[in-house]
One Martini backbone bead per residue (centre of mass of N, CA, C, O) as a GRO file, in nm:
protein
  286
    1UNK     BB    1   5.698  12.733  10.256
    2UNK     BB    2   5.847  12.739  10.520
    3UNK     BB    3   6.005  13.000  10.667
    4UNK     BB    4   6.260  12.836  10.827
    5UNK     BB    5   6.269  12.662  10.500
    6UNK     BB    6   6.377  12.917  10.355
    7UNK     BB    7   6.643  13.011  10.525
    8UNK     BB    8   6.804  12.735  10.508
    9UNK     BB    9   6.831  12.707  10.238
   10UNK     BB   10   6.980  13.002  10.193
   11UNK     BB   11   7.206  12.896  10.386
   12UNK     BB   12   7.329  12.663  10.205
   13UNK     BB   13   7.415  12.845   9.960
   14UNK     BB   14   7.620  12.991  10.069
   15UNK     BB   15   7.793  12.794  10.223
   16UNK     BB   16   7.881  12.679   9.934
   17UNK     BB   17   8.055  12.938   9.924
   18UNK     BB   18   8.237  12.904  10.140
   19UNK     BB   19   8.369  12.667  10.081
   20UNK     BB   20   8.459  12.716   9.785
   21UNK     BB   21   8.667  12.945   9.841
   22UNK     BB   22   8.864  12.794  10.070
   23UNK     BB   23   8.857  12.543   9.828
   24UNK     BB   24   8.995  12.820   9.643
   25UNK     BB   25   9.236  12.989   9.663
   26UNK     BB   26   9.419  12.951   9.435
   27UNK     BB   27   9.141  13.064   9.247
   28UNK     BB   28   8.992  13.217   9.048
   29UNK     BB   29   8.697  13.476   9.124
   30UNK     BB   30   8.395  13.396   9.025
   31UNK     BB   31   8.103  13.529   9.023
   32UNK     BB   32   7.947  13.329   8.819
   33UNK     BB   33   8.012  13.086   8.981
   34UNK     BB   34   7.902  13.101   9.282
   35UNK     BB   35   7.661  13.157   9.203
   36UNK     BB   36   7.597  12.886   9.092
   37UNK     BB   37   7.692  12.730   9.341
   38UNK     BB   38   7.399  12.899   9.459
   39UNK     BB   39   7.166  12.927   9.315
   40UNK     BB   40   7.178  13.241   9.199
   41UNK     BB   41   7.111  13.512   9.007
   42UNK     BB   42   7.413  13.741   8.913
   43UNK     BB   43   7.242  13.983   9.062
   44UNK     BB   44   7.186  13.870   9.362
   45UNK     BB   45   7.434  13.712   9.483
   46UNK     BB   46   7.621  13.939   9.624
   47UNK     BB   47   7.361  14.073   9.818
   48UNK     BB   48   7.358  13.840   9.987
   49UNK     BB   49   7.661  13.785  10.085
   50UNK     BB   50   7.676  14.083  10.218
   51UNK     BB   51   7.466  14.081  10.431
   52UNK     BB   52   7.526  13.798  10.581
   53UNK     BB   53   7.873  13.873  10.594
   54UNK     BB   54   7.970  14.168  10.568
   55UNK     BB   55   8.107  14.121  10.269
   56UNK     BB   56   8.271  14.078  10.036
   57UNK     BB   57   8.429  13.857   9.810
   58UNK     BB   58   8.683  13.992   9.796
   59UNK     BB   59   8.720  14.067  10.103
   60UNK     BB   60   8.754  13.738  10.177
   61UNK     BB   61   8.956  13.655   9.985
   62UNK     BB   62   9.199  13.879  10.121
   63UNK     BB   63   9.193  13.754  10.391
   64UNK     BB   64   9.267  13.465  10.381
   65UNK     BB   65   9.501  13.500  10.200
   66UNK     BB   66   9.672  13.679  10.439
   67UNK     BB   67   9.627  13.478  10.653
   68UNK     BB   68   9.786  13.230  10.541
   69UNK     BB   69  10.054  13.436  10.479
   70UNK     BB   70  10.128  13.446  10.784
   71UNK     BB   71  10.161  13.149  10.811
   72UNK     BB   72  10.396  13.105  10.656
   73UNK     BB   73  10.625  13.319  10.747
   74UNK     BB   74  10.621  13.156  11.033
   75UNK     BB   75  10.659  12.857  10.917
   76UNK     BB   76  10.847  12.922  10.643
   77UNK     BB   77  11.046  12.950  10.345
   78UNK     BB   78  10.880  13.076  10.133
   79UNK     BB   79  10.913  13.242   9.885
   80UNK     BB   80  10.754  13.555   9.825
   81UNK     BB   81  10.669  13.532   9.555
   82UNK     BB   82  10.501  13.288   9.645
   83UNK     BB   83  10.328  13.416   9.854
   84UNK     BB   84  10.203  13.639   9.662
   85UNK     BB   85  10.094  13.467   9.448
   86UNK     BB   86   9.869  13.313   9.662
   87UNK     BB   87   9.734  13.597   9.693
   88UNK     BB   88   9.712  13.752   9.417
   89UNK     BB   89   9.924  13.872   9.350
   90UNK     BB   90  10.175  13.992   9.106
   91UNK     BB   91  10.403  14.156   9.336
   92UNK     BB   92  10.543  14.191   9.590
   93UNK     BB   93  10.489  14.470   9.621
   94UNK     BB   94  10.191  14.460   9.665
   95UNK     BB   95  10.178  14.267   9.886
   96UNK     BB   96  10.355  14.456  10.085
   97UNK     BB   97  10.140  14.662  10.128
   98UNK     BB   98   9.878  14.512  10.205
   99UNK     BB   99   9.980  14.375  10.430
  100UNK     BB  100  10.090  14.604  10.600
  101UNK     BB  101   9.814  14.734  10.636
  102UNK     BB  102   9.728  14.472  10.839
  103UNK     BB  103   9.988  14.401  11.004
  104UNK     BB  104  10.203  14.660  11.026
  105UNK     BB  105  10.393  14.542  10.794
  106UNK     BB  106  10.637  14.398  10.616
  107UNK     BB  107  10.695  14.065  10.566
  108UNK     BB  108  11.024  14.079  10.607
  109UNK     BB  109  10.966  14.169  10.908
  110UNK     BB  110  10.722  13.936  10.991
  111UNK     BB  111  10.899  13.747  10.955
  112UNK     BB  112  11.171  13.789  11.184
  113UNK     BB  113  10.967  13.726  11.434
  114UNK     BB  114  11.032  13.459  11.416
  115UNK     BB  115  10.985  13.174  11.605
  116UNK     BB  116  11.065  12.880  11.800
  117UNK     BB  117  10.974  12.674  12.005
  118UNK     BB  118  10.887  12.888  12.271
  119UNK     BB  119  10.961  13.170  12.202
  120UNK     BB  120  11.262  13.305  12.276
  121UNK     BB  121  11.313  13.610  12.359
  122UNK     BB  122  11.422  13.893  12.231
  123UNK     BB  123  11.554  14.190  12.125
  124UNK     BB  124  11.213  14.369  12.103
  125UNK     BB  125  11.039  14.298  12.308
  126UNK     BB  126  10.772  14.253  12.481
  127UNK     BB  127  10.622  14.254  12.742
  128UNK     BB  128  10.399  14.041  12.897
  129UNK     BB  129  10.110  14.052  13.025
  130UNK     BB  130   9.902  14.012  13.288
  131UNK     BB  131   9.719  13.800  13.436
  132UNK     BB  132   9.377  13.755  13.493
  133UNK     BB  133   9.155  13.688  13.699
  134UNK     BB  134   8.812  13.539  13.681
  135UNK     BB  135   8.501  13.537  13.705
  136UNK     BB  136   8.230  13.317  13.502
  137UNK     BB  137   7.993  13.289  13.372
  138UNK     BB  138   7.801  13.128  13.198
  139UNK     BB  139   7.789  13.068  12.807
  140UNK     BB  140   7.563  13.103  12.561
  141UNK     BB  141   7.632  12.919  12.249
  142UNK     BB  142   7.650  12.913  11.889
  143UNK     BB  143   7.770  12.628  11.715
  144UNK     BB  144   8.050  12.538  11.491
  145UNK     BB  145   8.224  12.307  11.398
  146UNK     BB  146   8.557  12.222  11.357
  147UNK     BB  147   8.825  12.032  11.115
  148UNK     BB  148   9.139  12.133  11.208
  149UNK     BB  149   9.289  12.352  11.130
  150UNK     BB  150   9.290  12.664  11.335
  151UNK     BB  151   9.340  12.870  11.130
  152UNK     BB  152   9.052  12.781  10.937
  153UNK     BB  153   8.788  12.848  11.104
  154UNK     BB  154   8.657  13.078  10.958
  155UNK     BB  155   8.457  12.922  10.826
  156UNK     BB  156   8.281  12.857  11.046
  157UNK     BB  157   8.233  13.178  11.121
  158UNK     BB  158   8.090  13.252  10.852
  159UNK     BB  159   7.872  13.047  10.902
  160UNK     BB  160   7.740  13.198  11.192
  161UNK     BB  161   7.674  13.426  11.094
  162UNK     BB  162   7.471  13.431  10.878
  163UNK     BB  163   7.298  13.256  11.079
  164UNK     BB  164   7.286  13.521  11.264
  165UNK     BB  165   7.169  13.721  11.079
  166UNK     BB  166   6.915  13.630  10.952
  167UNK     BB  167   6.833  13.637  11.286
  168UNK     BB  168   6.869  13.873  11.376
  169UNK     BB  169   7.161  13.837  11.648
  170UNK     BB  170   7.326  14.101  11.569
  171UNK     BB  171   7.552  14.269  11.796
  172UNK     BB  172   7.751  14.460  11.965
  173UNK     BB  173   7.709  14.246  12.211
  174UNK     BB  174   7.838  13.998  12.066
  175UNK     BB  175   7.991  13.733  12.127
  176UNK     BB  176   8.297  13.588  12.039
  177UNK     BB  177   8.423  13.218  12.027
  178UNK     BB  178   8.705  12.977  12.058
  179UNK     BB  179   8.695  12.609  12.118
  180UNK     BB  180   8.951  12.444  12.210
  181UNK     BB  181   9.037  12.084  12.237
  182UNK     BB  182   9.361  12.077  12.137
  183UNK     BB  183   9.683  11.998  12.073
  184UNK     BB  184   9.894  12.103  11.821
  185UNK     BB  185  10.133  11.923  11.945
  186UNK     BB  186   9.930  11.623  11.967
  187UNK     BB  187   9.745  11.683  11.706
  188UNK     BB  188   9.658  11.635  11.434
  189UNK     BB  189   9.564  11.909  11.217
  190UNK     BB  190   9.328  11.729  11.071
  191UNK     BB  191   9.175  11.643  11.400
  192UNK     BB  192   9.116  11.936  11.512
  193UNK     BB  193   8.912  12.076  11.787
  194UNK     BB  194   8.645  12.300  11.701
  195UNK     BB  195   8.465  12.616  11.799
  196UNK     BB  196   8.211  12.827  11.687
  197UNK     BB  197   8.090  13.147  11.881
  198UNK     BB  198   7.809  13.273  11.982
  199UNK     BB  199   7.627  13.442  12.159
  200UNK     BB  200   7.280  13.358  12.282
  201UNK     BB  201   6.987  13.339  12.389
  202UNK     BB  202   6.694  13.228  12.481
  203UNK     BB  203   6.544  13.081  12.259
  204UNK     BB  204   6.745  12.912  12.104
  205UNK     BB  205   6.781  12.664  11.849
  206UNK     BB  206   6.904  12.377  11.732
  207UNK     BB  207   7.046  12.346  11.412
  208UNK     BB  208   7.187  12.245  11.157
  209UNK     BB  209   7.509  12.246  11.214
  210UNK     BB  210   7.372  12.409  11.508
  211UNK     BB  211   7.468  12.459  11.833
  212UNK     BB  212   7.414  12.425  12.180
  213UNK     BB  213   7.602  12.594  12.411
  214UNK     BB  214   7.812  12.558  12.706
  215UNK     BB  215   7.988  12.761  12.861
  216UNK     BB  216   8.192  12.742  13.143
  217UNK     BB  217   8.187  12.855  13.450
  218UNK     BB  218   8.458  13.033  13.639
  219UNK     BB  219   8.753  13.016  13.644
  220UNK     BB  220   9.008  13.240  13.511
  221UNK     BB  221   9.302  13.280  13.295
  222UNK     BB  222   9.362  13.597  13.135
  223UNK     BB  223   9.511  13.675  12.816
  224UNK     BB  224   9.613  13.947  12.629
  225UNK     BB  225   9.587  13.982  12.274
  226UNK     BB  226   9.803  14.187  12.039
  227UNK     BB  227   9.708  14.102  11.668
  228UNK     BB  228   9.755  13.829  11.521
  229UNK     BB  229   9.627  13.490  11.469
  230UNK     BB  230   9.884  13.354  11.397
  231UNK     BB  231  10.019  13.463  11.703
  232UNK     BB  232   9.882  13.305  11.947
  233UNK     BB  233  10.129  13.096  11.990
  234UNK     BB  234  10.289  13.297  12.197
  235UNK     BB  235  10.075  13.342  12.420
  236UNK     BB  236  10.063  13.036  12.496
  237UNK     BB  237  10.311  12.999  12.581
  238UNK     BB  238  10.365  13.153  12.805
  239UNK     BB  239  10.137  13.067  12.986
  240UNK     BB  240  10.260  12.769  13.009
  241UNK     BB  241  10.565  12.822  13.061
  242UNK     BB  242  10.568  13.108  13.305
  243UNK     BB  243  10.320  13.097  13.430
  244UNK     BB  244  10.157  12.835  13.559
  245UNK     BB  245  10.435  12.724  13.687
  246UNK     BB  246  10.379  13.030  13.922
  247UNK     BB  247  10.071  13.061  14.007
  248UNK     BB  248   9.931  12.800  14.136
  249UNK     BB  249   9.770  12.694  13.901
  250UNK     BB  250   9.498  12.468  13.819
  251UNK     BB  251   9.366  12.308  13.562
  252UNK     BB  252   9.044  12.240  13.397
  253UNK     BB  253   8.817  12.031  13.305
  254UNK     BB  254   8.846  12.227  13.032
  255UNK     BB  255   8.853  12.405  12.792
  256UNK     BB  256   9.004  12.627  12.608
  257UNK     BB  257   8.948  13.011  12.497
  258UNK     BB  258   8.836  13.238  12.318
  259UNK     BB  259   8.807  13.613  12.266
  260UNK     BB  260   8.677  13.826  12.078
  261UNK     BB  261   8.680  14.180  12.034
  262UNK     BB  262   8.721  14.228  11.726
  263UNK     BB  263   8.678  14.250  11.361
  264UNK     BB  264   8.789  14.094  11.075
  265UNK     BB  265   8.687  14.282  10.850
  266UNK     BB  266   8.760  14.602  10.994
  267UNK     BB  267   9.032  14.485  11.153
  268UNK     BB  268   9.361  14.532  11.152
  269UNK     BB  269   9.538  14.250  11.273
  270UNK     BB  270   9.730  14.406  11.459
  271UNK     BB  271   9.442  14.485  11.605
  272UNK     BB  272   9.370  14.255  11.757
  273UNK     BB  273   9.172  14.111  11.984
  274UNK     BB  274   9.252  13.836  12.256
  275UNK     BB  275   9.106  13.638  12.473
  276UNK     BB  276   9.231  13.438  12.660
  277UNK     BB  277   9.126  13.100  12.826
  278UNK     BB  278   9.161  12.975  13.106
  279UNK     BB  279   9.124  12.730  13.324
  280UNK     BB  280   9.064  12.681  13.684
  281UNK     BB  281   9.022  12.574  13.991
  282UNK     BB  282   9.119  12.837  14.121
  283UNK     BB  283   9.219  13.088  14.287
  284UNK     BB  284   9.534  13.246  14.305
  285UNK     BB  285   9.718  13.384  14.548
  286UNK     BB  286   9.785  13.692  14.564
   0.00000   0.00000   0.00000
């Protein structure tokens, strides 16, 4: 079999495991169910999935755990023993501890801080940093297609890191992107498209599943968020609702995207750090 469709084929059977867990945060992780269901060997399972992954499935499964409990924290009113309970704690207080590690704080101090939409600043807020205008070369990307809620997208940076480990594409220089198509105040939820995107060079060809796009260069409004990704909708809110409105600048016809700066398997949520990208049509003056 030639070495491409070899590669393929190995790159398949993780996605079927990326896919798995995602489909079943709720249910206990066994490790020799998921090599089952990679058709791998429980001997060698794990040592693919890390390698590709860059983490184990334990954790995995602990991050997205951890991201949905922001999620949900932010959002509803779920009693806490449910959020831990949810995320694979035995009790509140191991929760508690997990959470803080992660995010800066423990879950019911970083409840309090949920705002309803836009977001009414309150004391004890920090003023928004300002916006920097830069102009921006094309930026040539695979990406991975996903369509659903935003805070979902990780499965397919899952998938797309993967795909480019394997073709040893990764490097410290490797820019992450994620490019969101739709309002998700206007779209619903299970409709909504984004694409997870990381930088590629020239002579990189488009593969089942894996798509080669520009992202558009020209001007753009550029917000810095320090934080997790739960929360990135507060500074969305900020830029829409406070500075475009006084900044003379018009948007233009292309998606807004985001920047990662940091990778979320080794840096702690509330440190990660998130480059707002406004297209605009000029630079505004001033």
């Amino acid at each position: 079999m030639p070495k491409d469709a070899t590669l393929d084929r190995h790159l398949a059977r993780i996605q079927r495991v990326i896919d798995h867990i995602a489909d079943h945060l709720d249910d206990p992780i066994d490790l020799d169910r998921l090599a089952a269901v990679a058709c791998f060997s429980p001997y060698h399972f794990h040592r693919a999935y890390r390698y590709l992954l860059g983490e184990t499935v334990a954790d995995t499964v602990r991050r997205l755990r951890l991201h949905r409990a922001a999620g949900t924290l932010l959002e509803a009113e779920t009693a806490m023993a449910t959020v831990a309970r949810r995320a694979g704690y035995g009790s509140t207080a191991a929760f508690s501890r997990a959470f803080a590690g992660a995010y800066g704080r423990p879950p019911g101090a970083y409840r309090n801080t949920r705002r309803s939409f836009p977001f009414a600043p309150t004391e004890g807020d920090t003023i928004m940093p300002d916006v920097t205008c830069r102009t921006l070369a094309p930026i040539r990307v695979a990406a991975v297609r996903h369509t659903g809620p935003y805070l979902e997208i990780g499965r397919s940076f899952d998938t797309l890191v993967a795909w480019a480990r394997a073709r040893q594409l990764l490097g410290q220089a490797t820019r992450s992107l994620g490019l969101y198509h739709d309002d998700p105040g206007a779209v619903a939820a299970a409709d909504l498209r984004a694409d997870a995107c990381l930088e590629v060079p020239e002579g990189i060809a488009a593969e089942d599943g894996v798509a080669i796009l520009t992202v558009a260069g020209g001007p753009y409004a550029v917000l810095r968020h320090t934080g997790p990704y739960a929360e990135l909708e507060r500074s969305y809110a900020w830029l829409y609702r406070t500075w475009l409105p006084t900044s003379g600048a018009e948007p233009a016809e292309a998606p807004i995207f985001e920047e990662y700066l940091n990778d979320p398997r080794t840096t702690p949520a509330a440190e990660l750090v998130t480059d707002i990208h406004l297209p605009i049509r000029s630079m505004p003056e001033g």
